[in-house]
C-alpha positions in Angstrom: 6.9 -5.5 -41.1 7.5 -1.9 -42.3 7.1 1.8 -40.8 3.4 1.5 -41.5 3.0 -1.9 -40.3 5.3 -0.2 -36.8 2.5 2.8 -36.3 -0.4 0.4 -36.9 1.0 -1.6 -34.5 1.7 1.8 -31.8 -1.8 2.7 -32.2 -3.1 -0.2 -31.2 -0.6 -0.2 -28.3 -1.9 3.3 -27.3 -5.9 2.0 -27.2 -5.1 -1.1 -25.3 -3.2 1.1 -22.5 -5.4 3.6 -22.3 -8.3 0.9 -21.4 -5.8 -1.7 -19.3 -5.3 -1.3 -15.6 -3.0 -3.8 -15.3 0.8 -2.3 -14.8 2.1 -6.2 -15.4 0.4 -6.3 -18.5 0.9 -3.0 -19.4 4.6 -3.9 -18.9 4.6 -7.1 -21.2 2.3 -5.3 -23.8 5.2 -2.4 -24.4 7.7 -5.2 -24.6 5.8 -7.6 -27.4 5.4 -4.1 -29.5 9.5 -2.9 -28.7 10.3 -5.9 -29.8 8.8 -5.9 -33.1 10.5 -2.5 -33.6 13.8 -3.9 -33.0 13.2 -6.7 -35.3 13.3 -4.2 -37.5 16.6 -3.9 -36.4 16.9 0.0 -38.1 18.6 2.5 -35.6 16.4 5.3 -37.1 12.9 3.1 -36.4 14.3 2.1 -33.1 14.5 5.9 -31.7 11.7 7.3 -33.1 9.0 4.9 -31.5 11.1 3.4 -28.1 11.5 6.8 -26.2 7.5 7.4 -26.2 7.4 4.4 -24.0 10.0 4.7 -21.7 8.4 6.5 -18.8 5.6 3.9 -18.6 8.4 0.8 -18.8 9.6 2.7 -15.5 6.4 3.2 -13.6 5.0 -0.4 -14.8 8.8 -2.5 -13.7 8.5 -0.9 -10.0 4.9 -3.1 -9.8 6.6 -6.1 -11.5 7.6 -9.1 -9.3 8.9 -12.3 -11.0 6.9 -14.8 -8.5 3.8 -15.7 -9.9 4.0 -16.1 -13.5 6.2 -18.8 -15.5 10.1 -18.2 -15.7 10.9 -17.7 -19.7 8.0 -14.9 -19.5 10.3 -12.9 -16.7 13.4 -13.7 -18.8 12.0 -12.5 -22.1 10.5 -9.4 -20.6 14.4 -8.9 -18.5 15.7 -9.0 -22.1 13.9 -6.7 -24.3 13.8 -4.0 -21.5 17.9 -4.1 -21.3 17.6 -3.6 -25.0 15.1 -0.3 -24.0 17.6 0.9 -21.9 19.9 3.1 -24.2 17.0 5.0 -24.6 16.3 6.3 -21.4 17.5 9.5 -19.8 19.8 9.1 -16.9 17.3 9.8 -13.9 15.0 6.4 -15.7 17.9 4.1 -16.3 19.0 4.1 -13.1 15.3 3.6 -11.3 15.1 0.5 -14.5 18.4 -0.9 -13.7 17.9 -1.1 -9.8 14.3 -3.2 -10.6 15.9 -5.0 -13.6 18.2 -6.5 -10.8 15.3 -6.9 -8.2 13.8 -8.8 -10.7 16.8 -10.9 -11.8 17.4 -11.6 -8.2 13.8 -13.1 -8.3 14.4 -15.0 -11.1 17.2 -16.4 -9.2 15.0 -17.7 -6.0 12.2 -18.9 -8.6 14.9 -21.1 -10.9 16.1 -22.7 -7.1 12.1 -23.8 -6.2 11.6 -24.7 -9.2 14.8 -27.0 -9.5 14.3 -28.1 -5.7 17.5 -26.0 -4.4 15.7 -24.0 -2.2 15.3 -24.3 1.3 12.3 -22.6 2.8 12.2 -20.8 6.3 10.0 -23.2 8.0 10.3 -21.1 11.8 9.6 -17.5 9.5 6.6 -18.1 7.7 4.3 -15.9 5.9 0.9 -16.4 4.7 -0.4 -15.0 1.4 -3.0 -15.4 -1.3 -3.4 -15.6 -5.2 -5.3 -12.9 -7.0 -6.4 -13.0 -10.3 -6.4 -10.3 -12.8 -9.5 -9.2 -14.8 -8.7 -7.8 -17.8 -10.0 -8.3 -21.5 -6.2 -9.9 -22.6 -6.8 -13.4 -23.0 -2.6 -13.6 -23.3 -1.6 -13.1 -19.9 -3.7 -15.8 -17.3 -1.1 -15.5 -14.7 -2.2 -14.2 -10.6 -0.5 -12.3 -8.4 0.6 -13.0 -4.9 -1.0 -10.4 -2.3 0.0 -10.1 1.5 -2.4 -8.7 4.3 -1.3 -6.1 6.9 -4.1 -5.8 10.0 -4.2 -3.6 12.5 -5.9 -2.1 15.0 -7.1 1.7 16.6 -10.7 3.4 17.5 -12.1 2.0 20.1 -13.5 4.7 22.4 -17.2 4.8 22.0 -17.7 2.2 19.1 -20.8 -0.1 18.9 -19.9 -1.6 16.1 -16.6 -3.0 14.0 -15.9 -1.2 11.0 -13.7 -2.4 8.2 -11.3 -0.3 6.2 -9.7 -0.8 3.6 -6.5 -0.4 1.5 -6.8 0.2 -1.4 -10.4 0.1 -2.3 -13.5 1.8 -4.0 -15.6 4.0 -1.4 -18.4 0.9 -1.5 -16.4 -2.2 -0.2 -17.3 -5.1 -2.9 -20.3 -6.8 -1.5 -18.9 -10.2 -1.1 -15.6 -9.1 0.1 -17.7 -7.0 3.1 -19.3 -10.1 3.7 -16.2 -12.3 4.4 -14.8 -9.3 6.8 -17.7 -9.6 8.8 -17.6 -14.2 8.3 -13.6 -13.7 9.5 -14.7 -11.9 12.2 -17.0 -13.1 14.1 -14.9 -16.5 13.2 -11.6 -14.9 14.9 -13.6 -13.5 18.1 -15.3 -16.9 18.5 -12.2 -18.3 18.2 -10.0 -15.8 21.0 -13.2 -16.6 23.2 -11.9 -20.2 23.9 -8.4 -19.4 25.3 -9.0 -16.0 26.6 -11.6 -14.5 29.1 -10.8 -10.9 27.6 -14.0 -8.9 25.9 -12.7 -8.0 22.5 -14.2 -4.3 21.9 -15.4 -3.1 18.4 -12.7 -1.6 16.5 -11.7 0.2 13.5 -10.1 -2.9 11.7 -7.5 -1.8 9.0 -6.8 -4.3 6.6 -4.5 -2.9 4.3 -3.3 -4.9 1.2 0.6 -5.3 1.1 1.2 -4.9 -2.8 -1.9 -2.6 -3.8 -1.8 -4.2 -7.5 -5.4 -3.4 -7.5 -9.1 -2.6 -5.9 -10.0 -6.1 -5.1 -13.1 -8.0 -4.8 -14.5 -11.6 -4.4 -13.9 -13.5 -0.9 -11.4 -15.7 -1.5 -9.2 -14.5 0.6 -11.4 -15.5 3.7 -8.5 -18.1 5.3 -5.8 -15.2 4.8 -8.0 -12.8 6.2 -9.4 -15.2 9.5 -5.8 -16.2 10.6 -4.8 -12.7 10.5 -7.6 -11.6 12.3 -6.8 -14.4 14.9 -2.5 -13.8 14.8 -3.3 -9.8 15.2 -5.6 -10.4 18.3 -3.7 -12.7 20.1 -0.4 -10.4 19.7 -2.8 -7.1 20.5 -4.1 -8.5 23.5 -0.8 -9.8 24.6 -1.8 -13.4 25.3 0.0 -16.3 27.0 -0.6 -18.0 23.6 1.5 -17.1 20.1 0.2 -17.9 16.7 3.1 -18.7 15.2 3.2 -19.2 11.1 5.2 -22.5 10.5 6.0 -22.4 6.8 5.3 -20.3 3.7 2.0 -21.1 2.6 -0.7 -19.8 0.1 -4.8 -20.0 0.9 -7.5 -19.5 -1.2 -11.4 -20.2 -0.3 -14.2 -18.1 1.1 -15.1 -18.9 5.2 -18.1 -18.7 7.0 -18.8 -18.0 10.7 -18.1 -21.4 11.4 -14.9 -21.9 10.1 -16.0 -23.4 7.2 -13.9 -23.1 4.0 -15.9 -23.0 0.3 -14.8 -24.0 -3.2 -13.5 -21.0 -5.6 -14.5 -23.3 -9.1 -12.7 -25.3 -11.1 -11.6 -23.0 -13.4 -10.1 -20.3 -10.6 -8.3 -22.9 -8.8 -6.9 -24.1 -11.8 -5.8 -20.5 -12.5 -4.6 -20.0 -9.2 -2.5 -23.1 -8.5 -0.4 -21.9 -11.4 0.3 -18.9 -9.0 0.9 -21.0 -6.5 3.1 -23.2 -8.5 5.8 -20.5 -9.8 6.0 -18.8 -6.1 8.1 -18.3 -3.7 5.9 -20.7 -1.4 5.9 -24.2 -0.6 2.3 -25.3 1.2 -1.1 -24.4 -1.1 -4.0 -24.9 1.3 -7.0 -24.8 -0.5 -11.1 -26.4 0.2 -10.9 -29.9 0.2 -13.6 -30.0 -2.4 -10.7 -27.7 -5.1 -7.8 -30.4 -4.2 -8.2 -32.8 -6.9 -8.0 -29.9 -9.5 -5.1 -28.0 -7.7 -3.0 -31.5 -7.6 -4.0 -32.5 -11.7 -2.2 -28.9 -12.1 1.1 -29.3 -10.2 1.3 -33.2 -12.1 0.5 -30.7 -15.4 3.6 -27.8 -14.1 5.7 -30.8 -13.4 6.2 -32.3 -16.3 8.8 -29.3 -16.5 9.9 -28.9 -13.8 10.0 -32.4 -11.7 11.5 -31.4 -8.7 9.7 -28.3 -7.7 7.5 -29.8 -4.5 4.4 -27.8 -3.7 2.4 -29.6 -1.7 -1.6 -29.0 -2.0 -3.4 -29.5 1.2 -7.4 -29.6 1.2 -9.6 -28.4 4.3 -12.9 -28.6 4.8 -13.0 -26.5 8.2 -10.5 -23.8 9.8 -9.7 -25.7 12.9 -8.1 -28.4 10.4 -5.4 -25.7 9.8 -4.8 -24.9 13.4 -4.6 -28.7 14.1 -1.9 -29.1 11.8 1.0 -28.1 13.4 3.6 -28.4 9.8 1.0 -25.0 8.8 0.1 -22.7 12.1 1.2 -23.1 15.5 -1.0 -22.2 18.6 1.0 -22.3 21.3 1.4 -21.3 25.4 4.8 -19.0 25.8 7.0 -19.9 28.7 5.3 -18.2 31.4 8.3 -17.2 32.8 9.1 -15.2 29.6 5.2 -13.9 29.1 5.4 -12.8 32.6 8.7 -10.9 32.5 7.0 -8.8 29.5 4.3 -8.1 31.6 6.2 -6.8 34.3 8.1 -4.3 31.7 4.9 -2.9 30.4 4.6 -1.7 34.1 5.7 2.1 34.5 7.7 1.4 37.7 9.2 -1.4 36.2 10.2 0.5 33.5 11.6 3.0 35.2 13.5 0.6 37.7 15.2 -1.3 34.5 15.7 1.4 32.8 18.2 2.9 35.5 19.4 -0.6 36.2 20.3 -0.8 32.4 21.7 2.5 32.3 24.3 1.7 35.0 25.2 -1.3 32.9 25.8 0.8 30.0 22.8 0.1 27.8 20.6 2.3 26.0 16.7 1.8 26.4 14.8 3.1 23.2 11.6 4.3 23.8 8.6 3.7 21.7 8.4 5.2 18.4 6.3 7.6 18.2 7.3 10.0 15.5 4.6 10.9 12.6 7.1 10.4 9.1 4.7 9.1 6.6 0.7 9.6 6.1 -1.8 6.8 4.5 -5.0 8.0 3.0 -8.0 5.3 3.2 -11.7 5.7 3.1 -12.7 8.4 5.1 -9.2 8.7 7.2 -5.6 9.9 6.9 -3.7 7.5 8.8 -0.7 8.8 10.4 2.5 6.1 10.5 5.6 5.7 12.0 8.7 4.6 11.1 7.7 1.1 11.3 4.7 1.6 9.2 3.0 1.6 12.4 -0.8 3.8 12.7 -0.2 6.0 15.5 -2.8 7.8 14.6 -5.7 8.8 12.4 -8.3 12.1 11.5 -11.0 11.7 9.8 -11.5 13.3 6.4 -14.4 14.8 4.7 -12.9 14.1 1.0 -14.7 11.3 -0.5 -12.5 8.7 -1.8 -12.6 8.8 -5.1 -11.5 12.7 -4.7 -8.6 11.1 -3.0 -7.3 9.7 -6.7 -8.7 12.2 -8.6 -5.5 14.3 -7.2 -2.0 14.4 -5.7 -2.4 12.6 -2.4 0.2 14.7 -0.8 -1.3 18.4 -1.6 -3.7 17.3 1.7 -1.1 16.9 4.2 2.6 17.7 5.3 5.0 16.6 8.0 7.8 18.8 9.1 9.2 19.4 12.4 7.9 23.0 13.3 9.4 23.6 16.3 13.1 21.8 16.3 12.3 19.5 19.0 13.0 16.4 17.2 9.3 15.5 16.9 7.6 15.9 13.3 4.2 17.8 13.4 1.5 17.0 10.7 -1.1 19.7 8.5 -3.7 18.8 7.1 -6.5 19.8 5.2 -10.4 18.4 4.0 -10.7 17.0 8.1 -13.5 16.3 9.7 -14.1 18.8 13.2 -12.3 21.3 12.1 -11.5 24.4 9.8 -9.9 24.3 6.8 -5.9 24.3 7.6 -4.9 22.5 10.8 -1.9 21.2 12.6 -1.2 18.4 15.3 1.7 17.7 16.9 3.5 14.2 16.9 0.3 12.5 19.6 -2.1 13.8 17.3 -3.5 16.6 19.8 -4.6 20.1 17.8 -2.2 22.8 18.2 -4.2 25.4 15.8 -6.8 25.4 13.0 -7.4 28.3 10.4 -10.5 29.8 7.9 -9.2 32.4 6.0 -11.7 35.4 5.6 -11.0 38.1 3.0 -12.6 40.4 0.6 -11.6 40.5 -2.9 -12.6 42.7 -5.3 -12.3 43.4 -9.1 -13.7 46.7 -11.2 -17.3 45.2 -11.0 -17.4 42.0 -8.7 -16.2 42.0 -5.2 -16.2 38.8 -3.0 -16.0 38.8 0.7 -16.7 35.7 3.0 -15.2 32.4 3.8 -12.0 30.9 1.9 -11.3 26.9 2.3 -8.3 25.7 1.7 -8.1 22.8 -1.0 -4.9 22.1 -0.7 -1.2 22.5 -0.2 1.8 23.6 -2.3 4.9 23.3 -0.2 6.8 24.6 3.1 9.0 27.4 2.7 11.5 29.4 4.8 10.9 33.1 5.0 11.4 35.8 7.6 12.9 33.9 10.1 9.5 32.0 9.6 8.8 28.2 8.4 5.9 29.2 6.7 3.0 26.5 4.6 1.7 27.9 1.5 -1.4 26.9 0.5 -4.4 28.0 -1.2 -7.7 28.6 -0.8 -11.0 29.0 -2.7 -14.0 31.2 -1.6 -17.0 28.8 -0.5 -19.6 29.6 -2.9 -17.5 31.3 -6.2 -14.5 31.3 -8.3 -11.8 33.3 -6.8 -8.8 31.2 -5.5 -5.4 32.8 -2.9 -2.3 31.1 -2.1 -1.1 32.3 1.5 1.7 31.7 3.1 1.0 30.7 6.9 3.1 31.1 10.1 3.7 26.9 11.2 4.1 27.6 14.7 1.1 30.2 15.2 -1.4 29.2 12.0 -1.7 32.8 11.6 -0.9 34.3 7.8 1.2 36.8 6.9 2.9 38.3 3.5 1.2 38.8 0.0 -1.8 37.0 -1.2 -1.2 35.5 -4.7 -5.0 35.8 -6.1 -6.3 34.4 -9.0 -9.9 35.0 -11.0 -10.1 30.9 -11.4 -9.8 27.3 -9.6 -6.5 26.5 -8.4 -6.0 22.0 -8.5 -2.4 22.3 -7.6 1.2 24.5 -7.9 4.6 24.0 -7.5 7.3 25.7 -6.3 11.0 26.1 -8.3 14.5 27.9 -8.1 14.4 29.6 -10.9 17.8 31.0 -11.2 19.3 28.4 -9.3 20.2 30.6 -6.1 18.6 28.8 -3.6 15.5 31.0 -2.9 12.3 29.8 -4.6 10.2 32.0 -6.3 6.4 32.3 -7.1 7.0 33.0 -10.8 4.5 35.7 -11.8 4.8 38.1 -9.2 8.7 38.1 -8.9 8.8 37.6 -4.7 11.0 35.6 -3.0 8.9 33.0 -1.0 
């Protein structure tokens, strides 16, 4: 291989990235191409066609997990990316050396299951699913291993359960809408026959763990039931736990009835190789898959002997639940239940918390503070520390708006008012005008529409201004001011204003410009501290 030969080669790299989604095989794609280049092995060679694919190395290696894919591909990949490193500026080698030793440390857990040194958690379980990439490289066959998070919020005048979804497209794949609905009715059928309790519609929020992906199909319908069924028992606060026994894998589509489908020969196939190089230890798959899932772990094992997966086959749901080595339905002591109960009563509270105080503990309340913001389908979902919703507005953007820019020009968090509680702007809501801000229970404390006139020699514009987004927050005049900007409903001209946090009200310069405004930043210049709006020379 020459030069030539190298930007041949780098020009196919560049089409096949520009059409793969993939950041895993992105990842590996860089590294087959870097490591012709330093078979080369001339320095000269080596820096002029690494550097240009450093940034992507870094972005792709923060998606990268070791389970799920066979060992030597990890440890080749680990290899040619420490050989990348001298490359890299200082602010990228250190975000590549703290996931180099993520991975590594992965590596290390894999190479114990697969040798049979690792003992499993059976009292902490977890249960996850296989996905399965689609892409056009026929090189890379290997899944992915994808966790669900469920919650719950929105029940005040529902009548009907709606389904959202992290990450998706704005039209939930068909099948996929399906098995929510099949999981469902399955998990509210189920609660019916050890509680009395009406289970009111909801806004279900299913968000996927991982986010490699938008995700389709439905075989992820016994993940997605038992969640479903674990999230409802702990929401309603039932005598009875759900308690997950071991870390296990599912795959297969369920209907209403608990009954679990076959995902094809060739996809379990696929996915017990998943399953195989995991971090997991049970694979519970339809009972019509298990003779193709088992012929695959004989197949792995000829490798690696001692690595024990065990594939369990189920026709129906209620096998699961009946086995209790996989999922553990339960009564709590009632004792225990019952002393939970009491605390949830305001009195009680009150009474134990002044008991505990004189016995020199500390009772923590709640958290309730606003610190992070998700955006799904229609909604900006406001979090807490815990990654908890706390709350949620509703957004007019459509979703595929919502990755056509920076997620965080539509929102902020900041504590206006120095009480220790973080407020939250926002803008493109539902209900209300175009700049709003709520404190920390979600409740309005003001909205604003800026109305102007702006004129030039021979056009002038007067009306309505909607903000698109926002730039930053800023100190000034003994103010904590949002700058934002604005675009006038029906033409071109765009303003960034600077708006008083605690009243909503603006104040200052207007910054106009003839054209559409997508986004800005703000910078110290001069390095004094102050930062500046560049062109007009104003301290901000």
């Amino acid at each position: 291989m020459n030069i030539f030969t190298v930007e041949e080669e780098r020009q196919k790299l560049l089409v096949s990235l520009s059409n793969e989604k993939s950041p895993r095989i992105i990842l590996f794609e860089i590294c087959a191409f870097s490591n012709k280049v330093f078979n080369l092995n001339e320095q000269n060679i080596h820096a002029a066609f690494i550097p240009e694919f450093i940034k992507d190395i870094k972005i792709a290696l923060e998606n990268f997990t070791a389970f799920g894919i066979k060992l030597q591909l990890s440890k080749n990949l680990i290899h040619i990316v420490e050989k990348v490193l001298p490359f890299a500026n200082p602010e990228d080698t250190t975000s590549i050396k703290i996931n180099l030793q993520r991975i590594k440390n992965e590596i290390g857990i894999l190479n114990n299951i697969l040798s049979g040194n690792f003992n499993f958690n059976d009292e902490n379980g977890i249960i996850s699913f296989p996905v399965i990439e689609q892409t056009e490289n026929v090189n890379y066959d290997n899944g992915l291993l994808e966790e669900l998070i469920i919650s719950f919020g929105g029940t005040k005048n529902k009548n009907k359960t709606e389904f959202i979804l992290s990450p998706s497209l704005p039209n939930i794949d068909e099948k996929l809408y399906n098995q929510l609905n099949n999981s469902w009715q399955f998990a509210v059928n189920f609660l019916s026959t050890i509680t009395k309790r009406k289970i009111p519609h909801f806004d279900v929020y299913v968000r996927f763990k991982n986010k490699f992906g938008i995700y389709e199909g439905n075989s992820l319908g016994t993940a997605l039931t038992i969640g479903f069924i674990q999230q409802l028992i702990i929401y309603f606060d039932l005598l009875e736990i759900c308690k997950i026994k071991s870390s296990i894998l599912t795959t297969g589509s369920v209907n209403e009835q608990g009954d679990i489908f076959s995902v094809s020969k060739n996809i379990i196939e696929q996915k017990t190789k998943v399953a195989f190089y995991s971090n997991t230890q049970k694979f519970v798959v339809a009972e019509a898959d298990k003779i193709f899932a088992k012929n695959i772990v004989k197949q792995e094992q000829k490798k690696y002997p001692n690595r024990n997966l065990e594939i369990i086959g189920v026709s129906n749901l209620n096998e699961i639940f009946n086995r209790r080595d996989i999922i553990e339905i339960k009564k709590q002591n009632p004792i225990s239940w019952g002393s939970k109960k009491v605390l949830k009563n305001k009195i009680a509270v009150t009474s134990l918390a002044a008991l505990l105080t004189i016995l020199g503990f500390i009772y923590f309340d709640k958290d309730v503070n606003p610190v992070s913001v998700e955006i799904v389908k229609d909604a900006f979902l406001v979090k807490n520390s815990k990654n908890e919703i706390l709350w949620k507005k509703e957004t007019v953007l459509l979703e595929a708006q919502q990755y056509g820019f920076a997620p965080y020009n539509f929102y902020r968090i900041l504590d206006v008012d120095n009480d220790g509680k973080n407020e939250v702007i926002f803008v493109h809501l539902n209900n209300y005008k175009s700049l709003a801000l709520f404190n920390y229970k979600g409740e309005l404390k003001w909205d604003y529409n800026h109305k102007d006139s702006v004129e030039t020699s021979y056009e002038k514009f007067i009306g309505n201004f909607y903000f698109n987004g926002i730039i930053d927050t800023v100190h000034s005049d003994n103010k904590i001011a949002i700058l934002a900007y604005c675009q006038h409903q029906n033409y071109y001209p765009n303003g960034i204003l600077k708006i008083d946090c605690k009243t909503g009200k603006p104040f200052g310069d207007i910054l106009w410009h003839p054209g559409g405004i997508t986004g800005a930043v703000l910078h110290d210049l001069n390095n004094d501290g102050k930062k500046k709006r560049n062109c007009s020379k104003r301290n901000f």
